[in-house]
PDB file of N, H, CA, C and O in Angstrom:
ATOM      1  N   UNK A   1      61.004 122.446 125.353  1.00  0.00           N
ATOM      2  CA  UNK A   1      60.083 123.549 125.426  1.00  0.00           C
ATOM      3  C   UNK A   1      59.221 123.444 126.699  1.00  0.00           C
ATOM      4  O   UNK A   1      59.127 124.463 127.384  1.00  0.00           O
ATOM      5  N   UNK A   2      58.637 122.421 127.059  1.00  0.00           N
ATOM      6  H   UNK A   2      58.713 121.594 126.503  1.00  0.00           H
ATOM      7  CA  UNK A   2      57.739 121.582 128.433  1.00  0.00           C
ATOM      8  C   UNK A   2      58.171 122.069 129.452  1.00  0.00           C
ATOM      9  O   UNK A   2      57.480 122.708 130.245  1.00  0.00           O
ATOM     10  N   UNK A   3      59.937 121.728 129.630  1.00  0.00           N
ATOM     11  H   UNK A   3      60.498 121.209 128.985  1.00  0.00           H
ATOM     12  CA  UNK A   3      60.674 121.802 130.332  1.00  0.00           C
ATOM     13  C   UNK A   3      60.929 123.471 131.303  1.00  0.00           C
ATOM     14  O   UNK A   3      60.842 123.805 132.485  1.00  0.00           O
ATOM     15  N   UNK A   4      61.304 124.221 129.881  1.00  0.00           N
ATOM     16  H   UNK A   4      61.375 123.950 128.921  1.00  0.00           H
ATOM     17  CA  UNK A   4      61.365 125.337 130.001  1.00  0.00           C
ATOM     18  C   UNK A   4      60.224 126.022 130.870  1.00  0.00           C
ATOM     19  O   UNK A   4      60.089 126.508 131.992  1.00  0.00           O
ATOM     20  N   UNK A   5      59.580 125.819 129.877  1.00  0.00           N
ATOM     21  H   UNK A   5      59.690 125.424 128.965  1.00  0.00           H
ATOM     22  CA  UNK A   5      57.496 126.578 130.394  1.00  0.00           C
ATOM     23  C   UNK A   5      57.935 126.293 131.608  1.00  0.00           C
ATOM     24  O   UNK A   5      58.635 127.003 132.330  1.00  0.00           O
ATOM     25  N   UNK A   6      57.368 124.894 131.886  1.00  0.00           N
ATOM     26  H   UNK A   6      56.799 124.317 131.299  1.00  0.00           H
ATOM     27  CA  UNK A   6      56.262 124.417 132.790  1.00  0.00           C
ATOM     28  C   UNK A   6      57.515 124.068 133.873  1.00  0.00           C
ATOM     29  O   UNK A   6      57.276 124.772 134.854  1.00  0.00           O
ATOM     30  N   UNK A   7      58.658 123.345 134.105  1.00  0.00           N
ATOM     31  H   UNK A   7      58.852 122.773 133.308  1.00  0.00           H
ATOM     32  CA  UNK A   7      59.369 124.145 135.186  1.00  0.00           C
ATOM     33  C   UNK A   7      60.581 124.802 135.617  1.00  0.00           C
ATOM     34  O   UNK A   7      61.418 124.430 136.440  1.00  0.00           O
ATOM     35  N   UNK A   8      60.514 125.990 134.814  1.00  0.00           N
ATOM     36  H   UNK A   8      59.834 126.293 134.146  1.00  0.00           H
ATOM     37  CA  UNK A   8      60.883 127.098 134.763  1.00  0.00           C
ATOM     38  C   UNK A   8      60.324 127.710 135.597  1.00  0.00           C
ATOM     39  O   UNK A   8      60.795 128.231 136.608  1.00  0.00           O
ATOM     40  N   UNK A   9      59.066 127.682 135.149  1.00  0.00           N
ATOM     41  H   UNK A   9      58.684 127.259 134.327  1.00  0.00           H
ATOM     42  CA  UNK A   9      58.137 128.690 136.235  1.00  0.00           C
ATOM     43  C   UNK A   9      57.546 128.308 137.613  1.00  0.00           C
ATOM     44  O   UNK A   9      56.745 128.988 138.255  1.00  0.00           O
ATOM     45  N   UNK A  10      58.085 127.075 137.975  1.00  0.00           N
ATOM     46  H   UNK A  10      58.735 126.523 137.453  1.00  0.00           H
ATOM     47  CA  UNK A  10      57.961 126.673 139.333  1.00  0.00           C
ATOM     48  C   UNK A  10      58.125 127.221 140.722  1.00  0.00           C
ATOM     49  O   UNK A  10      57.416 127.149 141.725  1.00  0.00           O
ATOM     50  N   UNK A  11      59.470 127.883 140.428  1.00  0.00           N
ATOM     51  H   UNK A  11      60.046 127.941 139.613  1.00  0.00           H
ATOM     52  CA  UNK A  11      59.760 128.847 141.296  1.00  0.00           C
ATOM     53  C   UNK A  11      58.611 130.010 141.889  1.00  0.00           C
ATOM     54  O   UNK A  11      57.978 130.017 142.944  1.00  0.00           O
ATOM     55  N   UNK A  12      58.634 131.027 140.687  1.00  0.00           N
ATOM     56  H   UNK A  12      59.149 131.022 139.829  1.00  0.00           H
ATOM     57  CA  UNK A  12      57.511 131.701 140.672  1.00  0.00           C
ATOM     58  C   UNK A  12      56.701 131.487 140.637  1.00  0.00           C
ATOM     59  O   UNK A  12      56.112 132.438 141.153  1.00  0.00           O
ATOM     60  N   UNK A  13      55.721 130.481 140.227  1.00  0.00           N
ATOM     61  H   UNK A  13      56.199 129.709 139.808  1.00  0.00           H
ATOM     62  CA  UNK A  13      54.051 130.546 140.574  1.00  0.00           C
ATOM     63  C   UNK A  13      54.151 129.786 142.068  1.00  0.00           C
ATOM     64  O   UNK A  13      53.160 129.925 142.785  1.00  0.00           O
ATOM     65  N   UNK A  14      55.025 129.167 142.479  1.00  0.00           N
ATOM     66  H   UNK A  14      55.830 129.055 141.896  1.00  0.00           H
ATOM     67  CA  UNK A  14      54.965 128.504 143.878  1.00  0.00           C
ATOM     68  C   UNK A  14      55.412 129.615 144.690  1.00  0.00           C
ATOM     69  O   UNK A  14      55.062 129.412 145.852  1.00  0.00           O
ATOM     70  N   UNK A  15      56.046 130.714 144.560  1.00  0.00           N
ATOM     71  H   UNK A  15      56.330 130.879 143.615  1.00  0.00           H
ATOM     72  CA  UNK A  15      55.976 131.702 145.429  1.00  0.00           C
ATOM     73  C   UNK A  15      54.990 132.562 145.506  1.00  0.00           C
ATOM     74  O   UNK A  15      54.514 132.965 146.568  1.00  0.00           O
ATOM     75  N   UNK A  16      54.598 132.917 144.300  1.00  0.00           N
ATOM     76  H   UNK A  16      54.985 132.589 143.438  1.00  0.00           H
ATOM     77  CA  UNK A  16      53.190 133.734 144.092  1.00  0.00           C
ATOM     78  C   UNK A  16      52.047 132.984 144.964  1.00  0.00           C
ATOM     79  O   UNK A  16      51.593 133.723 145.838  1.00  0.00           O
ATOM     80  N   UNK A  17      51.425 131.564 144.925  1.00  0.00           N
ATOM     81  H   UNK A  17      51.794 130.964 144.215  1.00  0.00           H
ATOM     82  CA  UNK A  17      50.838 130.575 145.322  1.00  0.00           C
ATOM     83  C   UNK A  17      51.167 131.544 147.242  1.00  0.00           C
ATOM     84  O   UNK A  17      50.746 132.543 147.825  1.00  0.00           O
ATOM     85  N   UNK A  18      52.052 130.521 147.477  1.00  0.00           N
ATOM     86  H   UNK A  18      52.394 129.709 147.003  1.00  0.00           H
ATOM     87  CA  UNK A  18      52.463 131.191 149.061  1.00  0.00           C
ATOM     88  C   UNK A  18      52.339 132.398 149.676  1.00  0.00           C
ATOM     89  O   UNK A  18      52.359 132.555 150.897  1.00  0.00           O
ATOM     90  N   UNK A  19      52.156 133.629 148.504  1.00  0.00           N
ATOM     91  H   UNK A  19      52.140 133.501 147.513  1.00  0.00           H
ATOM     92  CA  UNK A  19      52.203 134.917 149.077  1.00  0.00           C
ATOM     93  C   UNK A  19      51.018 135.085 148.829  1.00  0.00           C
ATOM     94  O   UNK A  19      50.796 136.060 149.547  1.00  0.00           O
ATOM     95  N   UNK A  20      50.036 134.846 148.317  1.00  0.00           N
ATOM     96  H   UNK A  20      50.216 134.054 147.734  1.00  0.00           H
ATOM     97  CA  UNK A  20      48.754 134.438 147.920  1.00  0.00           C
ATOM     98  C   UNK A  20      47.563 134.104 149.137  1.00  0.00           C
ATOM     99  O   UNK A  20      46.950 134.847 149.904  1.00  0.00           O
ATOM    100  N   UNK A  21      47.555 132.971 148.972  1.00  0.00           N
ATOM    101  H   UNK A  21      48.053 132.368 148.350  1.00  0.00           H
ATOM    102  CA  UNK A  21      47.280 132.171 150.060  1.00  0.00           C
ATOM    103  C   UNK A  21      47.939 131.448 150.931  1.00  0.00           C
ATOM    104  O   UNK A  21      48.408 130.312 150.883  1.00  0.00           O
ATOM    105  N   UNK A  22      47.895 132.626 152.093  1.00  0.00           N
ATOM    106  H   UNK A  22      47.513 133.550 152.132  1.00  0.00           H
ATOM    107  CA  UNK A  22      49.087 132.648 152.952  1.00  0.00           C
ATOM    108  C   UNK A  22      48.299 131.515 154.593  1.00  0.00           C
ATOM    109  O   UNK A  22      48.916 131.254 155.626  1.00  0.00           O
ATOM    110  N   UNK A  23      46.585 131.021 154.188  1.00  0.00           N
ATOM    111  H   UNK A  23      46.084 131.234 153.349  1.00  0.00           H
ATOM    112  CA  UNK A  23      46.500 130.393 155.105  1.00  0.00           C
ATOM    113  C   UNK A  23      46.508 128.950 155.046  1.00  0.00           C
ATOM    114  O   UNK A  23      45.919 128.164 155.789  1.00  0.00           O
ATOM    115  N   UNK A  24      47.288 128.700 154.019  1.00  0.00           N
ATOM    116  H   UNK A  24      47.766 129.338 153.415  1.00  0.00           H
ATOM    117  CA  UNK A  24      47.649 127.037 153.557  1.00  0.00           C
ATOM    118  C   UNK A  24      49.189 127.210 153.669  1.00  0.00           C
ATOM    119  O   UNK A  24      49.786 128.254 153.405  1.00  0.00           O
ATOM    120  N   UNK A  25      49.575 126.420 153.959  1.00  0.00           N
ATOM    121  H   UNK A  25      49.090 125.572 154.173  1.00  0.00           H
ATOM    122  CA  UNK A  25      51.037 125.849 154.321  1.00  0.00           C
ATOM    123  C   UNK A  25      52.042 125.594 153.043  1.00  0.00           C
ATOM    124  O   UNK A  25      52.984 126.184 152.514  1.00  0.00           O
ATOM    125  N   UNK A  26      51.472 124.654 152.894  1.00  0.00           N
ATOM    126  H   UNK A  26      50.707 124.174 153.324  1.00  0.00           H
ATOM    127  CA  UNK A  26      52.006 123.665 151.623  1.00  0.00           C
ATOM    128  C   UNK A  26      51.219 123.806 150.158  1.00  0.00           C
ATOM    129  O   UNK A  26      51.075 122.948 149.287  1.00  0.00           O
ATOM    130  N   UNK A  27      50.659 125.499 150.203  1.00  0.00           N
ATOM    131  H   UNK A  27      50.776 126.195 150.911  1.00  0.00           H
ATOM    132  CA  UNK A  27      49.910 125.573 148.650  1.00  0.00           C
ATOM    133  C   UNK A  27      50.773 125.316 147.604  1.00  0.00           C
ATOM    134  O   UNK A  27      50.453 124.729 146.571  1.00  0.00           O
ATOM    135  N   UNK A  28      52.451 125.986 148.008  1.00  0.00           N
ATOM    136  H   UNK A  28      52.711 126.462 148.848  1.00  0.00           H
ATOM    137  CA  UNK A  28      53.046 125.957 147.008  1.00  0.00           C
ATOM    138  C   UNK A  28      53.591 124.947 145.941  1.00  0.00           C
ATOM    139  O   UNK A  28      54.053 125.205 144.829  1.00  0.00           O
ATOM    140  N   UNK A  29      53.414 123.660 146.591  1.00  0.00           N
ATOM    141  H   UNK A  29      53.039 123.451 147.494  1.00  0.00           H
ATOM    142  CA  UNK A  29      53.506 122.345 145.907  1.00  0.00           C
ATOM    143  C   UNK A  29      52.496 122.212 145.065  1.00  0.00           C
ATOM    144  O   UNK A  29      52.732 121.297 144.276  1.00  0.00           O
ATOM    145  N   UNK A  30      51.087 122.913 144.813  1.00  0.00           N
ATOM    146  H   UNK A  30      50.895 123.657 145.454  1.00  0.00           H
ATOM    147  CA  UNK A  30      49.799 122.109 144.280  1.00  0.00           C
ATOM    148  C   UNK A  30      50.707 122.174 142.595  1.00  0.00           C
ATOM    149  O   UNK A  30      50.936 121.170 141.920  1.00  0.00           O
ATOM    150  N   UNK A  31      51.125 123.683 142.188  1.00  0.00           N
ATOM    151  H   UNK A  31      50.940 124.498 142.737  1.00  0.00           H
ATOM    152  CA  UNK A  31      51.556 123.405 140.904  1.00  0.00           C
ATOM    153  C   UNK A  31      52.973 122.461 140.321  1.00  0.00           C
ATOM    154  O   UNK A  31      53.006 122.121 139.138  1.00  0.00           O
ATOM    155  N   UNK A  32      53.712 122.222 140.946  1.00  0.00           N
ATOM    156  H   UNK A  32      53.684 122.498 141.907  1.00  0.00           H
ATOM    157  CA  UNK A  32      54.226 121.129 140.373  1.00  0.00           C
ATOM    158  C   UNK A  32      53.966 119.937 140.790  1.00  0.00           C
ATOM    159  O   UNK A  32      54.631 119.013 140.319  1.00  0.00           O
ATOM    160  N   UNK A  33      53.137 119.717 141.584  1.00  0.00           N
ATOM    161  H   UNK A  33      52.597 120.467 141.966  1.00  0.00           H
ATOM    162  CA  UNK A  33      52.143 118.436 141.484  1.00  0.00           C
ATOM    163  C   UNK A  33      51.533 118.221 140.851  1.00  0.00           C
ATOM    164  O   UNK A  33      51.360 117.052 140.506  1.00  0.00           O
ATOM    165  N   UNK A  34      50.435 119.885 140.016  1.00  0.00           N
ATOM    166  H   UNK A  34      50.576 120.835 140.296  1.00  0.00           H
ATOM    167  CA  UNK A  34      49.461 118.974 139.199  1.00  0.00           C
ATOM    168  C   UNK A  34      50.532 118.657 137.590  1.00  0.00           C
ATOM    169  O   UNK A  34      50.427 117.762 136.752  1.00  0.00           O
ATOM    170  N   UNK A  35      51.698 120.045 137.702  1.00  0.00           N
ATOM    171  H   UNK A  35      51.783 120.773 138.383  1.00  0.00           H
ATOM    172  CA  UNK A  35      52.393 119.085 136.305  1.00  0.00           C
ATOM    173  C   UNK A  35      53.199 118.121 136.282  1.00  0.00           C
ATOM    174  O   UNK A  35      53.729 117.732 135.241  1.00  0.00           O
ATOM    175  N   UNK A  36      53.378 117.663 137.306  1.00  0.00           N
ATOM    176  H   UNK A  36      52.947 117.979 138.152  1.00  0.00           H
ATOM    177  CA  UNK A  36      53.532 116.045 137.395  1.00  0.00           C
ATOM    178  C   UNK A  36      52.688 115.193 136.899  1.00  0.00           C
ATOM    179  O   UNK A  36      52.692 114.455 135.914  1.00  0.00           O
ATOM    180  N   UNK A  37      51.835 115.453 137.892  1.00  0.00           N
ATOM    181  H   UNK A  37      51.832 116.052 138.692  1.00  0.00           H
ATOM    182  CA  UNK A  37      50.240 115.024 137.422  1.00  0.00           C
ATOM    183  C   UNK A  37      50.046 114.927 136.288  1.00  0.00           C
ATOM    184  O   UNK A  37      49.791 113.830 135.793  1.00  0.00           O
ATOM    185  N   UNK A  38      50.111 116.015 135.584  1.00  0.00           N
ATOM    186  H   UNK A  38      50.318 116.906 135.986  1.00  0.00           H
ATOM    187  CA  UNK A  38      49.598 115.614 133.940  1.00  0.00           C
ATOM    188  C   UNK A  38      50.472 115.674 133.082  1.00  0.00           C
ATOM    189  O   UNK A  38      50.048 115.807 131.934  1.00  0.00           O
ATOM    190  N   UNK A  39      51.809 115.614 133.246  1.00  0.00           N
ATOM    191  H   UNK A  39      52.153 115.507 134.178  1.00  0.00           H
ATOM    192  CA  UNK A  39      52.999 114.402 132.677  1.00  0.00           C
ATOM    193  C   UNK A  39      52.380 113.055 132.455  1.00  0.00           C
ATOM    194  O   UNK A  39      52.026 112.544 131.393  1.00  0.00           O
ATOM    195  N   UNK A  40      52.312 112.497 133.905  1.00  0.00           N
ATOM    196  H   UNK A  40      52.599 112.912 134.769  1.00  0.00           H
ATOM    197  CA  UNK A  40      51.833 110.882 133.971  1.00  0.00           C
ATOM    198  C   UNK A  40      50.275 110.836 132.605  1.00  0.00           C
ATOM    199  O   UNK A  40      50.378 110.169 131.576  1.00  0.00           O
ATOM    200  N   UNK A  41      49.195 111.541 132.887  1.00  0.00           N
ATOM    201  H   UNK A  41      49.112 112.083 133.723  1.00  0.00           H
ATOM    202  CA  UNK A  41      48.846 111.258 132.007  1.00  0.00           C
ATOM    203  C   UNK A  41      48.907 111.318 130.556  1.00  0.00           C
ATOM    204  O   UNK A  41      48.550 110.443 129.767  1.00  0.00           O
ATOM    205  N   UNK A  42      49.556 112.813 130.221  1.00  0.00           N
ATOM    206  H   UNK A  42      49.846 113.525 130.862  1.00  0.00           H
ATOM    207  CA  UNK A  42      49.970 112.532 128.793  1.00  0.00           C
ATOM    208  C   UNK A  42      51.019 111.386 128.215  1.00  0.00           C
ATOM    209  O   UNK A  42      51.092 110.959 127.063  1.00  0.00           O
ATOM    210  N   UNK A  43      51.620 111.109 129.100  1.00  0.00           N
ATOM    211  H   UNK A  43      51.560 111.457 130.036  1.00  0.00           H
ATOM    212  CA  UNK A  43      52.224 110.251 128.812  1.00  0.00           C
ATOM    213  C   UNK A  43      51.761 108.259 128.463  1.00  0.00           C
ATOM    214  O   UNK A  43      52.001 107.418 127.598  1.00  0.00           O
ATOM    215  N   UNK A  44      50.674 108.393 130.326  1.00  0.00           N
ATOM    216  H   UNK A  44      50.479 109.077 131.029  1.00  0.00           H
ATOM    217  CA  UNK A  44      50.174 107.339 129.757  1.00  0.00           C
ATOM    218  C   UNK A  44      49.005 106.828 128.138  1.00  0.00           C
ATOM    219  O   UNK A  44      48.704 105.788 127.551  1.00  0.00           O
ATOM    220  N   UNK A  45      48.640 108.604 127.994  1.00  0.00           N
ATOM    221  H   UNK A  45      48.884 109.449 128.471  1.00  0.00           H
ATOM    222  CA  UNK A  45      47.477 108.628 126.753  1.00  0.00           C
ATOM    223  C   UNK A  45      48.629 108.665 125.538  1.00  0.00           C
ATOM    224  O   UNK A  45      48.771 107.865 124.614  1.00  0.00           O
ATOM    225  N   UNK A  46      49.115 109.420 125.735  1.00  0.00           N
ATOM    226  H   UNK A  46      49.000 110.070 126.486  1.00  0.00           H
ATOM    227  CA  UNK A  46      50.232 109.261 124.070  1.00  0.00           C
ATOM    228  C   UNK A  46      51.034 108.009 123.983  1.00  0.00           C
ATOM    229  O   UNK A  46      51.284 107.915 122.781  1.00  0.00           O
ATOM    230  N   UNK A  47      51.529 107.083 124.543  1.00  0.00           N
ATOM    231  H   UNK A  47      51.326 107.160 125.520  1.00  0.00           H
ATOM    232  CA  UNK A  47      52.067 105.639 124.685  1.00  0.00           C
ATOM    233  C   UNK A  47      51.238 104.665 123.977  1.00  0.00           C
ATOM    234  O   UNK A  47      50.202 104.163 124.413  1.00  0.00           O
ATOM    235  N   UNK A  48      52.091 104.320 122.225  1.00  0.00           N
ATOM    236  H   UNK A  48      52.932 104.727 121.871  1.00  0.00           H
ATOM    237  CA  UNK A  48      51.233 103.771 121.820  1.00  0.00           C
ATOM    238  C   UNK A  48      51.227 102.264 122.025  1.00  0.00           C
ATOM    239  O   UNK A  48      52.043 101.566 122.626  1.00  0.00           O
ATOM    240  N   UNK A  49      50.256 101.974 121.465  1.00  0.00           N
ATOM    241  H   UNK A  49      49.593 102.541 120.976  1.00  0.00           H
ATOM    242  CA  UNK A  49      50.169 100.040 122.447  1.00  0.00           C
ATOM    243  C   UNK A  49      51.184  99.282 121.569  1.00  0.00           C
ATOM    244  O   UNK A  49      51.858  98.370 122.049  1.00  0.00           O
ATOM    245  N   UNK A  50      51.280  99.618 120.428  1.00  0.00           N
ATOM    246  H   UNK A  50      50.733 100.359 120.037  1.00  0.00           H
ATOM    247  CA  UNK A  50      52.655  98.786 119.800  1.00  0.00           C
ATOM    248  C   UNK A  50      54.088  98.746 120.349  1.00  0.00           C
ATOM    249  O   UNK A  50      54.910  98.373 119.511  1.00  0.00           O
ATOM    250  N   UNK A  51      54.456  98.969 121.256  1.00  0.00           N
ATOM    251  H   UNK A  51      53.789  99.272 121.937  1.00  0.00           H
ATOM    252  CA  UNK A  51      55.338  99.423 122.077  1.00  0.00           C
ATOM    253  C   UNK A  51      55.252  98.831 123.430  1.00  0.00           C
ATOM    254  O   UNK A  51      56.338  98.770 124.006  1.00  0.00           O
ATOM    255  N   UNK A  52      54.303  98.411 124.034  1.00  0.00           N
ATOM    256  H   UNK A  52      53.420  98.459 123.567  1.00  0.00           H
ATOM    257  CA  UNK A  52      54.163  97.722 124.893  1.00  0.00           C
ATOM    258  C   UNK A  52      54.850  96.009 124.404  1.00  0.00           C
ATOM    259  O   UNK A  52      55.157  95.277 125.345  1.00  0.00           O
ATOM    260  N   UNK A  53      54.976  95.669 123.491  1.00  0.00           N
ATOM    261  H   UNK A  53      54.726  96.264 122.727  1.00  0.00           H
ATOM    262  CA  UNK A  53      55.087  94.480 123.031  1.00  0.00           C
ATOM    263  C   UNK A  53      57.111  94.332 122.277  1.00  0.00           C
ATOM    264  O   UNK A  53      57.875  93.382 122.107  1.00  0.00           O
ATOM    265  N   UNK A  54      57.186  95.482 122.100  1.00  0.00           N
ATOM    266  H   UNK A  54      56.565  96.254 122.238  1.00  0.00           H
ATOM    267  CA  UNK A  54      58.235  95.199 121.735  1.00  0.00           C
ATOM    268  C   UNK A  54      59.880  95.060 123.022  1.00  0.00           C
ATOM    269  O   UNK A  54      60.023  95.573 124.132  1.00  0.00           O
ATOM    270  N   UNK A  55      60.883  94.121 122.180  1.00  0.00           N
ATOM    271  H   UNK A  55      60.767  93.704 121.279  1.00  0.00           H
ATOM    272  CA  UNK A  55      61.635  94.223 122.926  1.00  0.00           C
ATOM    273  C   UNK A  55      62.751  94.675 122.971  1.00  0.00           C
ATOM    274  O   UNK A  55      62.904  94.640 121.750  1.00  0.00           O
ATOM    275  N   UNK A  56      63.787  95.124 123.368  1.00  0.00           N
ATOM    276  H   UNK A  56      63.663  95.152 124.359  1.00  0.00           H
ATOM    277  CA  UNK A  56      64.384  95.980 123.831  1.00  0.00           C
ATOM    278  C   UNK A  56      65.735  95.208 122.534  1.00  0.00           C
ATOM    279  O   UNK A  56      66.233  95.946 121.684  1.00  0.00           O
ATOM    280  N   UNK A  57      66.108  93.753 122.626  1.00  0.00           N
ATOM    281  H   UNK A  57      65.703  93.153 123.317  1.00  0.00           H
ATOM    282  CA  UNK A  57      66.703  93.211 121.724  1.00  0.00           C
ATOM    283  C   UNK A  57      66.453  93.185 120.532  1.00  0.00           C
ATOM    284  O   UNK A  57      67.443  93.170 119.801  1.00  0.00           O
ATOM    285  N   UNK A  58      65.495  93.175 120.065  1.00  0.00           N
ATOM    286  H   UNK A  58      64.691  93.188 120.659  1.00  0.00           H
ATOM    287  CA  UNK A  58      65.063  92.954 118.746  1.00  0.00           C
ATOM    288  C   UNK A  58      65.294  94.204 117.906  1.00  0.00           C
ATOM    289  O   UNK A  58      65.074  94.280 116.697  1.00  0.00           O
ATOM    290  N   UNK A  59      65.539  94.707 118.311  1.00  0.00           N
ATOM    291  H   UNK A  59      65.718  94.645 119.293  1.00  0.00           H
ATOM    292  CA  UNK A  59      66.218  96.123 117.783  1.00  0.00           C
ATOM    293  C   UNK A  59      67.590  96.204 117.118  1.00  0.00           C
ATOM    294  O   UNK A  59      67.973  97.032 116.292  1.00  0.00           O
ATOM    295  N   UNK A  60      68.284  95.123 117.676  1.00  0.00           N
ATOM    296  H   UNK A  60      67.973  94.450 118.347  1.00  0.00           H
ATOM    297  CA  UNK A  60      70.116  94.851 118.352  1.00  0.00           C
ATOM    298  C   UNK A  60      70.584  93.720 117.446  1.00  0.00           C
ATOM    299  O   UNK A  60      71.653  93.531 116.865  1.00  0.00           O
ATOM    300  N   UNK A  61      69.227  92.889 117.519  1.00  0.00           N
ATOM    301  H   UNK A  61      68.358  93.042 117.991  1.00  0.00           H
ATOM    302  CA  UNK A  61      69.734  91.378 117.024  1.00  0.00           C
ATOM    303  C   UNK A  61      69.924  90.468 117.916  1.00  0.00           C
ATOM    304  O   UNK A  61      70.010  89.343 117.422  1.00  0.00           O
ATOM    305  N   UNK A  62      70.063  90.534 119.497  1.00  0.00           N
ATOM    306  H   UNK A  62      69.993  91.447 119.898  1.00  0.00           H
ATOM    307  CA  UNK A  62      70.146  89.945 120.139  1.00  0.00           C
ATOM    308  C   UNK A  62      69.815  88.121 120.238  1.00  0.00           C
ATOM    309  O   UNK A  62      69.070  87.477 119.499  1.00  0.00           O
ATOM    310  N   UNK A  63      70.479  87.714 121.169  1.00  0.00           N
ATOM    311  H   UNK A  63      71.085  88.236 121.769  1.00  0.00           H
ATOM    312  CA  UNK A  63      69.916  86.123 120.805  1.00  0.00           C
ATOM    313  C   UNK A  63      68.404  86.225 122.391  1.00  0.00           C
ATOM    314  O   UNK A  63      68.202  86.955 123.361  1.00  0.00           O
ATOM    315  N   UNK A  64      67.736  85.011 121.760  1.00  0.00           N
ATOM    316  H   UNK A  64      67.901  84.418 120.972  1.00  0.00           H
ATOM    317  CA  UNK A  64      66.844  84.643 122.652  1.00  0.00           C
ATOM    318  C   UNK A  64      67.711  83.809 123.692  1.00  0.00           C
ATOM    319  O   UNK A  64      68.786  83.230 123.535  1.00  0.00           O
ATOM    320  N   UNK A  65      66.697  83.969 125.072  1.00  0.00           N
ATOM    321  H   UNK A  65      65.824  84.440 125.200  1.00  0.00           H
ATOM    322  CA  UNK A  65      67.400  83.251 126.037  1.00  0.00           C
ATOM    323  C   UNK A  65      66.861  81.906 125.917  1.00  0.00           C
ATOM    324  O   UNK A  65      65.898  81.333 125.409  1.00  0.00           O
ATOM    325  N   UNK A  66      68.120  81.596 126.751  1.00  0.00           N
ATOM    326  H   UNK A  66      68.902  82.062 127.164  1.00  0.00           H
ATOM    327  CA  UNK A  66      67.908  79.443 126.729  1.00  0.00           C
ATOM    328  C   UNK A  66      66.691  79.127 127.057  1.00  0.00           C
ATOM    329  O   UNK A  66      66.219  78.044 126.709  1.00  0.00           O
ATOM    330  N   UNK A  67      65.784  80.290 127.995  1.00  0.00           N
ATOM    331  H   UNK A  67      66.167  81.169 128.278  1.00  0.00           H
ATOM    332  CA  UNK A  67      64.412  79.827 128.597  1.00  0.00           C
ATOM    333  C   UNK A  67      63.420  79.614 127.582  1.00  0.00           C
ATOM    334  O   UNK A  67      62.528  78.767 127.594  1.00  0.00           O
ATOM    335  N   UNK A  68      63.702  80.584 126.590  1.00  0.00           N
ATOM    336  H   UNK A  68      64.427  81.272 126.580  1.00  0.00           H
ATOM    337  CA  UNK A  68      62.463  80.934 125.576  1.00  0.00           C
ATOM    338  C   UNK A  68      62.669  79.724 124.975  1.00  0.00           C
ATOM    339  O   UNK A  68      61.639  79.055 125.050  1.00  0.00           O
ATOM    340  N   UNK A  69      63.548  79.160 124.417  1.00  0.00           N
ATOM    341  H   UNK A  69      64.385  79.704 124.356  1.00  0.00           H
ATOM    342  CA  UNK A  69      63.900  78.430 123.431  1.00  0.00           C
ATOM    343  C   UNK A  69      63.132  77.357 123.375  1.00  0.00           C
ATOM    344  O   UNK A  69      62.373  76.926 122.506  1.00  0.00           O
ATOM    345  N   UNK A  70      63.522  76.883 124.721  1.00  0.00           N
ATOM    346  H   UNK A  70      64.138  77.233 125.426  1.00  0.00           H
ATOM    347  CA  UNK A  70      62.329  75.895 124.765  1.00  0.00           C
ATOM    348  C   UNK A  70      60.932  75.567 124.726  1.00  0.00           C
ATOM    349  O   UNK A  70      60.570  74.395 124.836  1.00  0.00           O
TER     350      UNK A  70
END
């Protein structure tokens, strides 16, 4: 749905942007910069901390490496 919206409409609001304010160069980047922009943060705010800790094996069954073991 994110995808769709937000760039979908890249095209068009970055042309609108340009025909707009036609005495900035590079206006047309500000909007998919700022939803870049606030990708990174929803993402870093919705990332819950239990997840930081887990590992990618332990899921699998995997064995521990020879390093840990010791």
């Amino acid at each position: 749905m994110g995808n769709g919206v937000f760039g979908g409409g890249v095209p068009f609001i970055a042309t609108l942007l340009a025909g707009t304010f036609t005495g900035i160069p590079l206006i047309g980047l500000v909007y998919p910069m700022s939803v870049a922009a606030l990708g990174v943060v929803v993402s870093a705010v919705g990332l819950r901390n239990e997840t930081r800790n887990v590992r990618i094996w332990d899921a699998v069954g995997g064995q521990e490496l020879a390093a840990e073991r010791t």
